[in-house]
C-alpha positions as CSV (number, residue, x, y, z in Angstrom):
1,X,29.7,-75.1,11.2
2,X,31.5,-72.4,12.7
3,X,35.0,-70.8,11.7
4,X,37.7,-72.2,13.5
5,X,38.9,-68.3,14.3
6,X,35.3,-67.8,15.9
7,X,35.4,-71.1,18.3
8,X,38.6,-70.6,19.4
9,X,37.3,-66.9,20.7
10,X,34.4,-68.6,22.7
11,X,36.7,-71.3,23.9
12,X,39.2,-69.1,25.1
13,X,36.5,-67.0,27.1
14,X,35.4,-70.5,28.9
15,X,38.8,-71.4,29.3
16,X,40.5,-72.5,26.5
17,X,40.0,-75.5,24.0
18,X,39.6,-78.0,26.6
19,X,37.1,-80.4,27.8
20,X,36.4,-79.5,31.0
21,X,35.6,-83.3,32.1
22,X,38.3,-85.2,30.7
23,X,40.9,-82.8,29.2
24,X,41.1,-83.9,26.4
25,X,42.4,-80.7,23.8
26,X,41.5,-82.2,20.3
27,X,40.0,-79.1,18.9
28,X,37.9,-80.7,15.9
29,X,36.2,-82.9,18.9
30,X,35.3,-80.1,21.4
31,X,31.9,-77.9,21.4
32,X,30.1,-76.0,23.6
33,X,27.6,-77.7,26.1
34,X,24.8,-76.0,28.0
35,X,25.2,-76.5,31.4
36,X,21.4,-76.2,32.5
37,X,20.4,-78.9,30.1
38,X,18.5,-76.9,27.9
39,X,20.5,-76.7,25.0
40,X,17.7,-77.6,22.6
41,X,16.0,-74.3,23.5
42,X,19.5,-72.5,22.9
43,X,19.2,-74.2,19.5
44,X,15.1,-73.2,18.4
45,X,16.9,-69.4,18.8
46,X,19.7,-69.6,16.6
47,X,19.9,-73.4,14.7
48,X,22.8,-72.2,12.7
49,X,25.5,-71.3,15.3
50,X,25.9,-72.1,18.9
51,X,28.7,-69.9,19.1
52,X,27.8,-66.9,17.2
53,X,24.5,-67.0,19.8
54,X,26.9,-67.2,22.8
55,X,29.0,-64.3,21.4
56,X,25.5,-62.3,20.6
57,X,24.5,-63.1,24.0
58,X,27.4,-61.9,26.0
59,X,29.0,-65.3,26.8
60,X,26.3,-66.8,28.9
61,X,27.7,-67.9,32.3
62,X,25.2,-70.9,31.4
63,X,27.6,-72.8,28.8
64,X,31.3,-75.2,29.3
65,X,33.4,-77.4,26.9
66,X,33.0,-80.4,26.2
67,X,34.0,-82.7,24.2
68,X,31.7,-84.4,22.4
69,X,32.1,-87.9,23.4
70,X,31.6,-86.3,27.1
71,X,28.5,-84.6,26.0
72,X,27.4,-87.5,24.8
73,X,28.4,-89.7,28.2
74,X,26.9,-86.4,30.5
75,X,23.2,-86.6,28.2
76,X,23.2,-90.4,28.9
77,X,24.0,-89.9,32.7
78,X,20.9,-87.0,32.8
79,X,18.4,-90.0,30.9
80,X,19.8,-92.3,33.7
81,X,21.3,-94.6,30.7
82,X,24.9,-94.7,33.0
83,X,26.3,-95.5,36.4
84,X,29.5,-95.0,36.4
85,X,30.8,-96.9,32.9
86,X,27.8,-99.8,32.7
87,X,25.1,-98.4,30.2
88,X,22.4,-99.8,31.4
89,X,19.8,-99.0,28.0
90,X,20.8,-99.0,24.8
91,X,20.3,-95.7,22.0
92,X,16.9,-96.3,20.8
């Protein structure tokens, strides 16, 4: 996990520690989301630390807060598991 001192940095360069979808501010909750949905290929580069990559990288314009019960609600809207509130498949 990263430090606290170094999420707050790449927080506050994407706006500060808030979830851009629901506002919520709970920092323990809030992460960084890859906006092109291809977060998994972030991840094969550097497993260890999204936000050490992101500050390597020269904050990609590519990346927003989230937090992580909105990550989880926009990955189930990109499988087409949502319409609005209604799941309509459950997590296999």
């Amino acid at each position: 996990m990263a430090s606290r001192k170094l999420r707050m940095k790449v927080f506050q360069h994407y706006g500060g520690p808030i979830c851009v979808r629901c506002g919520s501010t709970n920092f323990d909750e809030l992460t960084m989301e890859h906006l092109l949905n291809n977060g998994s290929e972030v991840s094969k580069k550097d497993r260890k630390n999204i936000y050490r990559y992101i500050v390597n990288h020269n904050y990609p314009p590519e990346f927003q807060v989230l937090c992580k019960k909105c990550n989880q609600i926009k990955r189930r809207e990109k499988k087409g598991w949502l319409i609005g509130n209604i799941t309509l498949l459950e997590d296999i």
